[in-house]
py3Dmol code that shows the C-alpha trace and the ligand (Angstrom):
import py3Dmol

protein = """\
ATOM      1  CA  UNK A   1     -19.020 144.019 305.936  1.00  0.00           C
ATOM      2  CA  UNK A   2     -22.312 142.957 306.687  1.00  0.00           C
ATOM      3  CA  UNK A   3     -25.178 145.578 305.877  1.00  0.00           C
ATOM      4  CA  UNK A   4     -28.870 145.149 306.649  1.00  0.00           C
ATOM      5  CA  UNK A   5     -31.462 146.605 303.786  1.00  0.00           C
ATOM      6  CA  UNK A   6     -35.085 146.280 304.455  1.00  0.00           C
ATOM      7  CA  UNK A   7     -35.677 143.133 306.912  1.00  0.00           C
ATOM      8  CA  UNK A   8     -32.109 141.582 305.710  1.00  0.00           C
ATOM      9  CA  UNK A   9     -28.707 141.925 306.873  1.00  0.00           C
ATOM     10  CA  UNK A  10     -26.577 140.684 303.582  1.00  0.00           C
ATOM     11  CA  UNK A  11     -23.136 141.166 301.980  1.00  0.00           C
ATOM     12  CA  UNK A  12     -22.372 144.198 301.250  1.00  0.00           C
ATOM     13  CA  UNK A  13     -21.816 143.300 297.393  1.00  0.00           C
ATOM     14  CA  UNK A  14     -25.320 141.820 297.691  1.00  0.00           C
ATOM     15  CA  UNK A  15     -27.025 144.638 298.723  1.00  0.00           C
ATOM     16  CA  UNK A  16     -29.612 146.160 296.377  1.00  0.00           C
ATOM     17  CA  UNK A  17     -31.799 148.778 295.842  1.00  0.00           C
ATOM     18  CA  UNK A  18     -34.224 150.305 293.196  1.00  0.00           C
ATOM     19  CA  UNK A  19     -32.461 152.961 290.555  1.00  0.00           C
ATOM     20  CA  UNK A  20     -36.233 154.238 290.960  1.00  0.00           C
ATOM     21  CA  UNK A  21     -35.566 154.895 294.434  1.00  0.00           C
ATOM     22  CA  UNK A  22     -36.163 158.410 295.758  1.00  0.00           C
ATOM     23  CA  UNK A  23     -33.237 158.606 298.092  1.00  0.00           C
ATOM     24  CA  UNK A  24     -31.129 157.853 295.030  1.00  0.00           C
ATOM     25  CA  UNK A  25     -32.709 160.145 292.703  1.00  0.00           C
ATOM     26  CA  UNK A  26     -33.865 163.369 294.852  1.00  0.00           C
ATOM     27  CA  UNK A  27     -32.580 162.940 298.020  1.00  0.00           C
ATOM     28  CA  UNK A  28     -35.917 162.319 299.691  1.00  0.00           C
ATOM     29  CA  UNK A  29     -34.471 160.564 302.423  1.00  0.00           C
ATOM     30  CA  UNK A  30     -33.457 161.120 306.096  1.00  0.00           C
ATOM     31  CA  UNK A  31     -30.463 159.889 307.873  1.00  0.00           C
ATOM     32  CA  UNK A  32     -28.907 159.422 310.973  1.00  0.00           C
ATOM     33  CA  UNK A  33     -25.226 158.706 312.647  1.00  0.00           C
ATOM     34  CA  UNK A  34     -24.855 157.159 315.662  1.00  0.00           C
ATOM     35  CA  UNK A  35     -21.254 156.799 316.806  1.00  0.00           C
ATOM     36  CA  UNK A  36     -19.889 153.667 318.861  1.00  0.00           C
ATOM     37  CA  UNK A  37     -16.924 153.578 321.786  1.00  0.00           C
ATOM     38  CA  UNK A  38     -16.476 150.480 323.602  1.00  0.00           C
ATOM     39  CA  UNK A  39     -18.562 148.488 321.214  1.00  0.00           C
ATOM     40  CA  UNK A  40     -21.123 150.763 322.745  1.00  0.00           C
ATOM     41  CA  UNK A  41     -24.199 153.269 321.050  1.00  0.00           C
ATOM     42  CA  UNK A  42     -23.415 156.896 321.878  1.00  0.00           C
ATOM     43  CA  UNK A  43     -27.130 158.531 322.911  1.00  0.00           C
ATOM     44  CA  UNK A  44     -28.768 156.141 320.566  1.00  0.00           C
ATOM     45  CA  UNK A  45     -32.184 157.575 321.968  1.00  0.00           C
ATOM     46  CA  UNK A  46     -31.358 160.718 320.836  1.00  0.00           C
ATOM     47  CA  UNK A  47     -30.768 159.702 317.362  1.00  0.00           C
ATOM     48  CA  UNK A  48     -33.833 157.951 317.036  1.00  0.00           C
ATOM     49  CA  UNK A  49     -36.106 160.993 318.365  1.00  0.00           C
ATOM     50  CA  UNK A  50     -35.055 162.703 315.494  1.00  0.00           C
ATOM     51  CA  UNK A  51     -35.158 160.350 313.383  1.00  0.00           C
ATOM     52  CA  UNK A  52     -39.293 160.021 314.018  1.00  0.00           C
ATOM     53  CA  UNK A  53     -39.342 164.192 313.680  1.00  0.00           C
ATOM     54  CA  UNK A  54     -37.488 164.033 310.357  1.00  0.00           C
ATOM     55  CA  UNK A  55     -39.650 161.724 309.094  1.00  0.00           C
ATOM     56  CA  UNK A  56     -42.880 163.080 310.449  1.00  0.00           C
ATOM     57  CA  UNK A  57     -41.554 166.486 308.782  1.00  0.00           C
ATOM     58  CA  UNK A  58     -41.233 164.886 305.641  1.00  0.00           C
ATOM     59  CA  UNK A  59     -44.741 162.608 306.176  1.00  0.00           C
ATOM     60  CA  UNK A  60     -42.218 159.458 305.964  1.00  0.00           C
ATOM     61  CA  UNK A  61     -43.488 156.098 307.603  1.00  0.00           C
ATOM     62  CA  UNK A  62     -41.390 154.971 310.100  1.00  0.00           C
ATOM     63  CA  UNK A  63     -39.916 151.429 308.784  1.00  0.00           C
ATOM     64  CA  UNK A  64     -39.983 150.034 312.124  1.00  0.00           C
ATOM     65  CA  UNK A  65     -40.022 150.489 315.531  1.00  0.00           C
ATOM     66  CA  UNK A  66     -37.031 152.100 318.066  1.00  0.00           C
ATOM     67  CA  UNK A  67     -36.520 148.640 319.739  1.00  0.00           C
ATOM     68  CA  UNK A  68     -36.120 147.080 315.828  1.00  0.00           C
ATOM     69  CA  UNK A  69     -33.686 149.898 314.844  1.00  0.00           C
ATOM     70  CA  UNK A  70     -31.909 149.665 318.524  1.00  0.00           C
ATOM     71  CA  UNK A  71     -31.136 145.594 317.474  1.00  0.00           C
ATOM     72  CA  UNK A  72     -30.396 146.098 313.799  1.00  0.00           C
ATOM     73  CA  UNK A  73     -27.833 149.115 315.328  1.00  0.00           C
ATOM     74  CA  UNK A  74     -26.275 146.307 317.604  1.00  0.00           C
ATOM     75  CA  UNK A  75     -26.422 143.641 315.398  1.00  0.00           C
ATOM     76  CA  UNK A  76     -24.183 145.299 312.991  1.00  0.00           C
ATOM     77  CA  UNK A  77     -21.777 146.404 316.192  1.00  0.00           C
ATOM     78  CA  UNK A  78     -21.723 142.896 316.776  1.00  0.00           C
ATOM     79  CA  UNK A  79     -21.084 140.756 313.373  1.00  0.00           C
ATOM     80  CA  UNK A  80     -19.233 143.648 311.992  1.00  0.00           C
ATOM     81  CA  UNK A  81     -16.488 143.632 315.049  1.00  0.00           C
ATOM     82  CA  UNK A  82     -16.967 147.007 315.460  1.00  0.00           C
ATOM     83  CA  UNK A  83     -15.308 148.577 318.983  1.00  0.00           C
ATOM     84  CA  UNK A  84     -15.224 152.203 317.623  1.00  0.00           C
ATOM     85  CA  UNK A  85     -16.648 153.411 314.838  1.00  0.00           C
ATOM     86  CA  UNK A  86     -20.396 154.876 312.994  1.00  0.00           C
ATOM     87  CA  UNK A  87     -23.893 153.489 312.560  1.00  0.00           C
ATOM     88  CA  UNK A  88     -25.145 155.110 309.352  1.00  0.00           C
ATOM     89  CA  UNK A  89     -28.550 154.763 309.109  1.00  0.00           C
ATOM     90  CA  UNK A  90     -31.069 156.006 306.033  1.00  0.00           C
ATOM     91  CA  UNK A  91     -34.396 156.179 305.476  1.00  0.00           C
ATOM     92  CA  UNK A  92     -35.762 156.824 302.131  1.00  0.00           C
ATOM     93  CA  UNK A  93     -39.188 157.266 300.812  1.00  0.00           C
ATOM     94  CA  UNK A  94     -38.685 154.123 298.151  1.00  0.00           C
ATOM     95  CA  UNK A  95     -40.370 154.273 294.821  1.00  0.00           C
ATOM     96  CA  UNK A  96     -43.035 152.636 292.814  1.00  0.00           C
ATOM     97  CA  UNK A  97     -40.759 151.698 290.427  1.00  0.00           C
ATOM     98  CA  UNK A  98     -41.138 155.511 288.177  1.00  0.00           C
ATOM     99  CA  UNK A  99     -39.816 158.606 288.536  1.00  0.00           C
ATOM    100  CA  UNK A 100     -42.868 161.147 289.373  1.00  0.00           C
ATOM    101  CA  UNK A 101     -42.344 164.366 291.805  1.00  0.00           C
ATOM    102  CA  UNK A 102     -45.647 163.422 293.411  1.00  0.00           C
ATOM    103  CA  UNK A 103     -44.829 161.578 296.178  1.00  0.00           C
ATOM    104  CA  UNK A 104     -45.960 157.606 295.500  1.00  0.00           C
ATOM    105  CA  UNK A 105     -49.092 156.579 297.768  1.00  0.00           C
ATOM    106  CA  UNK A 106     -47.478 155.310 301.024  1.00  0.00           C
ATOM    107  CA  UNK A 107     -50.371 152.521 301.290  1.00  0.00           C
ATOM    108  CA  UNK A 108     -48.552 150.678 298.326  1.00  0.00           C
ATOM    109  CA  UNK A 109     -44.755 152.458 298.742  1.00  0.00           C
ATOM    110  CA  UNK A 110     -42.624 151.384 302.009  1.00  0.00           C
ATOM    111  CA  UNK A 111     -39.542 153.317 302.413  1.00  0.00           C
ATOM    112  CA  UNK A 112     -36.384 152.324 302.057  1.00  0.00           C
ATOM    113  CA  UNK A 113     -34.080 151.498 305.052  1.00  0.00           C
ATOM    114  CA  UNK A 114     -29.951 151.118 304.933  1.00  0.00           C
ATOM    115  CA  UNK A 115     -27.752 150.381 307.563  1.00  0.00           C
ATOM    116  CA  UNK A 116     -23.730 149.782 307.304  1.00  0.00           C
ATOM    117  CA  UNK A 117     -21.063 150.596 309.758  1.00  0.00           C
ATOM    118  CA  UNK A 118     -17.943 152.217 309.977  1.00  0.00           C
ATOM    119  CA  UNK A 119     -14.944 150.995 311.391  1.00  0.00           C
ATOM    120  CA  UNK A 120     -13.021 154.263 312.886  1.00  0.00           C
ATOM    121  CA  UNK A 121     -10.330 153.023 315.617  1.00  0.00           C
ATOM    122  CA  UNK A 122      -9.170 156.128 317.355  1.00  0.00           C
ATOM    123  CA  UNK A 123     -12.269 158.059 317.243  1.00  0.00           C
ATOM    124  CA  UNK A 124     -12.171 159.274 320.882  1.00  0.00           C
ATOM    125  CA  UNK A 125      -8.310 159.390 320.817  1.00  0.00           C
ATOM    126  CA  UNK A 126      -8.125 161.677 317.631  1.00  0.00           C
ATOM    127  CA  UNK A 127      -5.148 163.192 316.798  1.00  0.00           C
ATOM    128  CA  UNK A 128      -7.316 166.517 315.471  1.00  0.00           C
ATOM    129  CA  UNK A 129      -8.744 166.856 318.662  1.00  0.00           C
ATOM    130  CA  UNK A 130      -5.237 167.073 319.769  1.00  0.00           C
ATOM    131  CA  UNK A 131      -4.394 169.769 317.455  1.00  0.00           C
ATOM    132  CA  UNK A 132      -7.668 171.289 316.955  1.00  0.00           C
ATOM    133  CA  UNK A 133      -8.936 172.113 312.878  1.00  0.00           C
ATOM    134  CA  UNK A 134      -9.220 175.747 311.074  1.00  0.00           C
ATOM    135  CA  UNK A 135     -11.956 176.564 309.707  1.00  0.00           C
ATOM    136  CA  UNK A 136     -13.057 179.454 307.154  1.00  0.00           C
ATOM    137  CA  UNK A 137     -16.463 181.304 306.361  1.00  0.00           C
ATOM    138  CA  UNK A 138     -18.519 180.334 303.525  1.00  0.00           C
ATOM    139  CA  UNK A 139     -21.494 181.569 302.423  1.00  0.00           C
ATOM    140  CA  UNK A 140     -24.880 178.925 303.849  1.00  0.00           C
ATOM    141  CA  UNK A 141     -26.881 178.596 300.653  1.00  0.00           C
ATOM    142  CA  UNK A 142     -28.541 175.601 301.588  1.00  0.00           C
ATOM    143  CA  UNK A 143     -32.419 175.331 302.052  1.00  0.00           C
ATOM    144  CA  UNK A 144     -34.475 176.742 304.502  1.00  0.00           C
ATOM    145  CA  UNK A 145     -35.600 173.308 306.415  1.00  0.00           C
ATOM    146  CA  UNK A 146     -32.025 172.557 308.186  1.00  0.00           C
ATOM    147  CA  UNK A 147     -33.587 171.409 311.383  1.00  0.00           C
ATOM    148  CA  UNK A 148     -34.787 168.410 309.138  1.00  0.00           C
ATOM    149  CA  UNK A 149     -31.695 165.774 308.502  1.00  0.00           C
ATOM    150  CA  UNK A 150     -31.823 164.712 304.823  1.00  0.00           C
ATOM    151  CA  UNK A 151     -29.392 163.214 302.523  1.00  0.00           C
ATOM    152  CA  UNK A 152     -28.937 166.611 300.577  1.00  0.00           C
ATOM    153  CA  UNK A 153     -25.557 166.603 301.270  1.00  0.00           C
ATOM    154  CA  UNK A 154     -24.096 168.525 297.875  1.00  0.00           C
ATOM    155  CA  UNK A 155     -23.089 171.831 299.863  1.00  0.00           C
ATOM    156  CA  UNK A 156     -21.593 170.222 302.760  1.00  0.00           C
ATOM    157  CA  UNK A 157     -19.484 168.602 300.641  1.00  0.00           C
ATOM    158  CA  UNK A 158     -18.357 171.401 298.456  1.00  0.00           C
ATOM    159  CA  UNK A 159     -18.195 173.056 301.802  1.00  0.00           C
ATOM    160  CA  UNK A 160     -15.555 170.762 302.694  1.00  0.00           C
ATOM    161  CA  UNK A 161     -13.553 170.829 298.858  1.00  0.00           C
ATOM    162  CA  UNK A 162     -13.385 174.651 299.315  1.00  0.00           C
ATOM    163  CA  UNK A 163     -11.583 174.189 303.031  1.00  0.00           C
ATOM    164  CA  UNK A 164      -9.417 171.791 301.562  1.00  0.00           C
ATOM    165  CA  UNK A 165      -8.933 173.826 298.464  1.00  0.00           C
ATOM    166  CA  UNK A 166      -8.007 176.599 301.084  1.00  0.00           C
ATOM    167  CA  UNK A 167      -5.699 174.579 303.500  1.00  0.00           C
ATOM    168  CA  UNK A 168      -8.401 174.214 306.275  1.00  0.00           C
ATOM    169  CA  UNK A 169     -10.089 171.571 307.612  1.00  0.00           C
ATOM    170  CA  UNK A 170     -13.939 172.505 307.518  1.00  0.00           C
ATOM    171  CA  UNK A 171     -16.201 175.723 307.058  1.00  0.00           C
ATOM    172  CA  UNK A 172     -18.371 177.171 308.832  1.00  0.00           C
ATOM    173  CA  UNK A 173     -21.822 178.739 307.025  1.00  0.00           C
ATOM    174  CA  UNK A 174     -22.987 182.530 307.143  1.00  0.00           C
ATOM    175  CA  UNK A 175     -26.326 183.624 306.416  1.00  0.00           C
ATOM    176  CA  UNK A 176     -27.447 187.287 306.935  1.00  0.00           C
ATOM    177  CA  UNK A 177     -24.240 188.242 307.911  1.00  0.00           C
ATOM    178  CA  UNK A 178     -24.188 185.667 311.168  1.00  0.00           C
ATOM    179  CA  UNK A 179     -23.162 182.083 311.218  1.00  0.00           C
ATOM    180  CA  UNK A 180     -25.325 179.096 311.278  1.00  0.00           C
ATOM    181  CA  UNK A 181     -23.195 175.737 311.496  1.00  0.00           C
ATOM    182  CA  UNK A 182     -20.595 173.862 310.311  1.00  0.00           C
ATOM    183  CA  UNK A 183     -20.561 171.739 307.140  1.00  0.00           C
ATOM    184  CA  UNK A 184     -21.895 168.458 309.608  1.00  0.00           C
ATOM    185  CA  UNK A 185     -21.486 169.793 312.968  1.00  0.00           C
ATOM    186  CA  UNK A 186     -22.577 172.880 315.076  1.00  0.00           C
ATOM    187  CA  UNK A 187     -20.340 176.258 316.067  1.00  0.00           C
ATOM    188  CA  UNK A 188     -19.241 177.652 319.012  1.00  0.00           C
ATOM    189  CA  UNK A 189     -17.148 180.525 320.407  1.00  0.00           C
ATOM    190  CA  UNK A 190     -15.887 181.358 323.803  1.00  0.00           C
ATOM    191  CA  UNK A 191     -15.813 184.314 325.432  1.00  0.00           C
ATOM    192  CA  UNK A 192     -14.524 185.718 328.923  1.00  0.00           C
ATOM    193  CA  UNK A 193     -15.771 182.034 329.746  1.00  0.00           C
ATOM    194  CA  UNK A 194     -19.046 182.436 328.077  1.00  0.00           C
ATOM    195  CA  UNK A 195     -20.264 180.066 325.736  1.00  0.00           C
ATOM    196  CA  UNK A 196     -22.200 181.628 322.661  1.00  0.00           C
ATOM    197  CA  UNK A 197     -23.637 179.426 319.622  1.00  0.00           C
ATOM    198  CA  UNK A 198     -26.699 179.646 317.747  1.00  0.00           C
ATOM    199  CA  UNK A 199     -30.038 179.062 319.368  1.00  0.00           C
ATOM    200  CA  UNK A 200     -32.266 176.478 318.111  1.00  0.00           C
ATOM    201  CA  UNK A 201     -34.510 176.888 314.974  1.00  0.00           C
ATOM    202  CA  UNK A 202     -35.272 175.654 311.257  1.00  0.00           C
ATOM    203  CA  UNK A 203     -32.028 177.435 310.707  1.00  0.00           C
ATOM    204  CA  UNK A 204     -29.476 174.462 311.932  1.00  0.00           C
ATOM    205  CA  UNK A 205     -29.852 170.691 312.660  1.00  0.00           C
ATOM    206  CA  UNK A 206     -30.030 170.394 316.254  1.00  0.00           C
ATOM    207  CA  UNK A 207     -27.408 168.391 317.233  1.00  0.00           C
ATOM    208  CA  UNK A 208     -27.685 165.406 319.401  1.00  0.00           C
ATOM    209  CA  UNK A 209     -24.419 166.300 320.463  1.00  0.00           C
ATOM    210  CA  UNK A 210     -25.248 169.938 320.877  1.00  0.00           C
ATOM    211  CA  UNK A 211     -28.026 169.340 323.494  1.00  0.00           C
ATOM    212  CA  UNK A 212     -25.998 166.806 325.215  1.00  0.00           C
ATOM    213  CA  UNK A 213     -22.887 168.917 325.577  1.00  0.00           C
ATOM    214  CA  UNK A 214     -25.091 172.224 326.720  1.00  0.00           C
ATOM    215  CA  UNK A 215     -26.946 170.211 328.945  1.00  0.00           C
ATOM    216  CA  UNK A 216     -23.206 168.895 330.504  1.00  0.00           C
ATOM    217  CA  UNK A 217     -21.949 172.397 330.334  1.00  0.00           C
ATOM    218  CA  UNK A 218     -24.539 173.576 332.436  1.00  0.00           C
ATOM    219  CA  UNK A 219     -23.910 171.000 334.960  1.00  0.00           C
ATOM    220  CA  UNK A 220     -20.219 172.249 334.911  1.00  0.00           C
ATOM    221  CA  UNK A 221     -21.676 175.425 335.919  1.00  0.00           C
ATOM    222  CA  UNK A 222     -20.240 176.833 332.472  1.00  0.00           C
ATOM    223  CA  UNK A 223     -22.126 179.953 330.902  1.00  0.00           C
ATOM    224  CA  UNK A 224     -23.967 179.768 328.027  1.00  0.00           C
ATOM    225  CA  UNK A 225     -25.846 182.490 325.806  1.00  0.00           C
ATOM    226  CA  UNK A 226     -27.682 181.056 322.938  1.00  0.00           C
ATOM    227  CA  UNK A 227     -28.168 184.037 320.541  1.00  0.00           C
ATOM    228  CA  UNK A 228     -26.445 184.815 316.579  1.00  0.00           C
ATOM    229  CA  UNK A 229     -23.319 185.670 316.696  1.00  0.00           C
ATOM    230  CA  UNK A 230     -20.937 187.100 313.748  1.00  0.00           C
ATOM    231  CA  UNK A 231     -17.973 185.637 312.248  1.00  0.00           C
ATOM    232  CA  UNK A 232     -15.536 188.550 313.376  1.00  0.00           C
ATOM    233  CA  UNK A 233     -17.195 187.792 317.169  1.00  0.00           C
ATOM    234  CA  UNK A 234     -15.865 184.203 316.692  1.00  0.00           C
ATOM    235  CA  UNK A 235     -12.710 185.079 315.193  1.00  0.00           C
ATOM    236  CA  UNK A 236     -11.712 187.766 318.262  1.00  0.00           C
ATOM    237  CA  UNK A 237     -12.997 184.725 320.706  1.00  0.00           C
ATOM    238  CA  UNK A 238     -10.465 183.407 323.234  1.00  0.00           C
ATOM    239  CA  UNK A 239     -11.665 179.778 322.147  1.00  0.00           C
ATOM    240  CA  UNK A 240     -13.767 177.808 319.515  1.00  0.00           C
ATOM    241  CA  UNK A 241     -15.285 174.456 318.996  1.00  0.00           C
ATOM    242  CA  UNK A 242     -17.706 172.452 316.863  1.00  0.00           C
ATOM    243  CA  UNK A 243     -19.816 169.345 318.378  1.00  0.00           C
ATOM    244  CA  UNK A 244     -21.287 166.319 315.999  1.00  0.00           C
ATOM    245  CA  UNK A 245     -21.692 162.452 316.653  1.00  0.00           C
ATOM    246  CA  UNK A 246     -18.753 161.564 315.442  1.00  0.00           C
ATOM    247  CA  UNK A 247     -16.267 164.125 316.249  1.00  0.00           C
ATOM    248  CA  UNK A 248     -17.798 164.764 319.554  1.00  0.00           C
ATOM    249  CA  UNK A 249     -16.319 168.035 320.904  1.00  0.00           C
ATOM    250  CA  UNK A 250     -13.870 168.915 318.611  1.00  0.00           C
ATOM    251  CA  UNK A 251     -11.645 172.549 319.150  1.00  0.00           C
ATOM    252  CA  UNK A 252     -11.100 175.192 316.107  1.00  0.00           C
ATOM    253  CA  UNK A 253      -7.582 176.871 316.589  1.00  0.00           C
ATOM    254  CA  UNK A 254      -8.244 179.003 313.795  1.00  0.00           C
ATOM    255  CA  UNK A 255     -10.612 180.892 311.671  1.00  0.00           C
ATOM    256  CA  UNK A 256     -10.116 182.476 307.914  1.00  0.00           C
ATOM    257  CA  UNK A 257      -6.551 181.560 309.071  1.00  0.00           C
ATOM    258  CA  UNK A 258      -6.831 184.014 312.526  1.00  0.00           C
ATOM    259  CA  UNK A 259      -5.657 182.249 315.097  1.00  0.00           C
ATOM    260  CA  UNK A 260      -8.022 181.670 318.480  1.00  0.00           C
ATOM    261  CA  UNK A 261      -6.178 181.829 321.399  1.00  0.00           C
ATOM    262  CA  UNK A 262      -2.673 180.578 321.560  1.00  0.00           C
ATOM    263  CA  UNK A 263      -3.204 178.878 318.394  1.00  0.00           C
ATOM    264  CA  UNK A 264      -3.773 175.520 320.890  1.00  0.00           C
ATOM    265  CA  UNK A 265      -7.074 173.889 321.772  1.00  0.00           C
ATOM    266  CA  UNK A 266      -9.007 175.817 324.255  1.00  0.00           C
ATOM    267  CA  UNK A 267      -9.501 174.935 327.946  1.00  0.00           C
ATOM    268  CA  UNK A 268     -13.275 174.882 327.873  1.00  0.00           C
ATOM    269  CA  UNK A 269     -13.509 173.170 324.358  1.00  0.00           C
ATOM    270  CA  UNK A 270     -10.944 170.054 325.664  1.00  0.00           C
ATOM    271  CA  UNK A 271     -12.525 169.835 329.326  1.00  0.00           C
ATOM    272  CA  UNK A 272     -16.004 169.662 327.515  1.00  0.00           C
ATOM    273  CA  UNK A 273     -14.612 166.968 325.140  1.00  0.00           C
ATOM    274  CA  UNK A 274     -13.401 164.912 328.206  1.00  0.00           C
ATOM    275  CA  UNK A 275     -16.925 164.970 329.910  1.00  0.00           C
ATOM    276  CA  UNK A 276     -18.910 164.214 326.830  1.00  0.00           C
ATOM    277  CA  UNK A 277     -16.808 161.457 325.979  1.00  0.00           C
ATOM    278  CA  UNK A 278     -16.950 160.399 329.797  1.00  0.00           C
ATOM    279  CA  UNK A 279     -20.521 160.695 330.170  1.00  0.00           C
ATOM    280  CA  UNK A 280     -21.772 159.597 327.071  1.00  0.00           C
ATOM    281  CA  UNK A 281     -19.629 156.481 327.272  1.00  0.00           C
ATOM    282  CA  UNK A 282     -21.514 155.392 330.884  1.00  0.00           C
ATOM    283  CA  UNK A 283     -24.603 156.115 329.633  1.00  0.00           C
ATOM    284  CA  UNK A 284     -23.644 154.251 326.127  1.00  0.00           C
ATOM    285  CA  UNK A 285     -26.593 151.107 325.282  1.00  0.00           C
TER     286      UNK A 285
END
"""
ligand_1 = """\
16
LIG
N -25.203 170.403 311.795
C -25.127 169.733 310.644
C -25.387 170.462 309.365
C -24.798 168.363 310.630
O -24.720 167.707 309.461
C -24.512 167.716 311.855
C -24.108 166.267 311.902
N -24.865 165.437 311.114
C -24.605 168.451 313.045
C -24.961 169.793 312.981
C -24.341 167.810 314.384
O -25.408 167.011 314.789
P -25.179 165.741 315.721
O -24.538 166.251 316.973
O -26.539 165.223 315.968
O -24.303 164.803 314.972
"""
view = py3Dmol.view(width=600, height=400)
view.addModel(protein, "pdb")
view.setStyle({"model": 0}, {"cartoon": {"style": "trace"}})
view.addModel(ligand_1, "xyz")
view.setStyle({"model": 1}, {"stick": {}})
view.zoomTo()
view.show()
């Protein structure tokens, strides 16, 4: 694979960067995933919007510019052969060669910037999305900033052991008694053809996908009430889904193993899928 670190695309065996780096040793670093059908960006403009408002959050420079990080993102497509499959992309504040909680003095410390993709054939055509995944409820301990995208990824990922360790396929987070998100995607129920799912706040990333999929559902004429909602709610729900960048819509047949439904993906959640996959796909760069 070809990877591109700061100005250079390279090997990636020859890729390098600093121990000191602050990514690597705090997690002071933003990221971003940008999916690709057809050999085609999914909503790259979204990704880079907030990409600037993580870093401007975080008082990151911007390593370049959106048409620089628009050809580095099709470069890679392009010498890496990839037809479906991930961008990742990270941004990291760098280091000045120390270890020091201050932050360094960005006159003399440029951030550090990673991109590699991710060869995933049958992204669109998942067999998951097929089936749907389970879920279960796990308590959201994470910090208070979730609307910011950084590499603190420790939860999420015991998130995702504790699923496993429980025969499910992801978890969803409760805080105050009311669910926030998934491990790496957002939550949905249906009801008597209402959609409900959080509303927007420091609470939960907002999803690219999110605000592409409510926007579509509102064009479908679908209903949707943006408000919390309780675990119990979702689990007496006629349907449930989840929406990220790279699992697009994707149904949940089951939660703390009750099943949704007829146990089968729900109407709403698969017709959703099929227009955010068709849309986004026309409108791909
Ligand atoms: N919430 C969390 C916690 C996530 O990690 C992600 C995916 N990175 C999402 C929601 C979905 O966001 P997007 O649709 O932009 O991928």
């Amino acid at each position: 694979r070809t990877v591109y670190v700061n100005g250079e695309y390279l090997p990636e065996t020859e890729a390098k960067v600093s121990i000191f780096d602050r990514g690597f040793l705090m997690a002071d670093a933003v990221y971003e995933v940008t999916s690709v059908l057809d050999g085609k960006l999914i909503d790259f403009d979204g990704h880079a919007v907030r990409l600037k408002r993580s870093l401007d959050e975080l008082d990151m420079a911007a390593p370049c510019t959106k048409d620089e990080l628009l050809e580095i993102h099709r470069k890679l497509v392009e010498v890496n052969g990839i037809v479906e499959g991930l961008v990742y992309l990270q941004v990291s504040r760098g280091s000045d060669g120390d270890r020091d909680f201050v932050f360094p003095d960005p006159e003399t410390t440029k951030p550090t910037i990673v991109l590699f993709t991710q060869n995933k054939p049958g992204l669109a055509n998942s067999p998951a999305a097929q089936k749907g995944i389970s879920v279960i409820a796990i308590p959201d301990i994470r910090w208070h900033r979730r609307d910011i995208k950084t590499t603190q990824l420790l939860y999420p990922s015991m998130g995702k052991m504790m699923a496993k360790k429980a025969g499910a396929d992801d978890a969803w987070l409760i805080e105050d008694g009311y669910v926030t998100e998934g491990t790496s995607n957002n939550a949905y129920f249906v009801k008597d053809g209402k959609i409900v799912t959080r509303p927007l706040s420091n609470d939960i990333l907002h999803g690219i996908t999110r605000k592409a999929v409510m926007r579509m559902a509102e064009e479908a004429q679908m209903e949707i009430v943006e408000r919390l909602f309780t675990i119990d709610e979702a689990k007496e729900a006629d349907e449930a889904f989840v929406t990220s960048a790279s699992a697009f819509v994707m149904p949940v047949v089951s939660i703390d193993g009750v099943q949704l439904g007829d146990g089968t993906p729900g109407r709403i959640a698969k017709r959703l899928r099929e227009i955010y996959l068709e849309e986004s796909l026309q409108a791909a760069i």
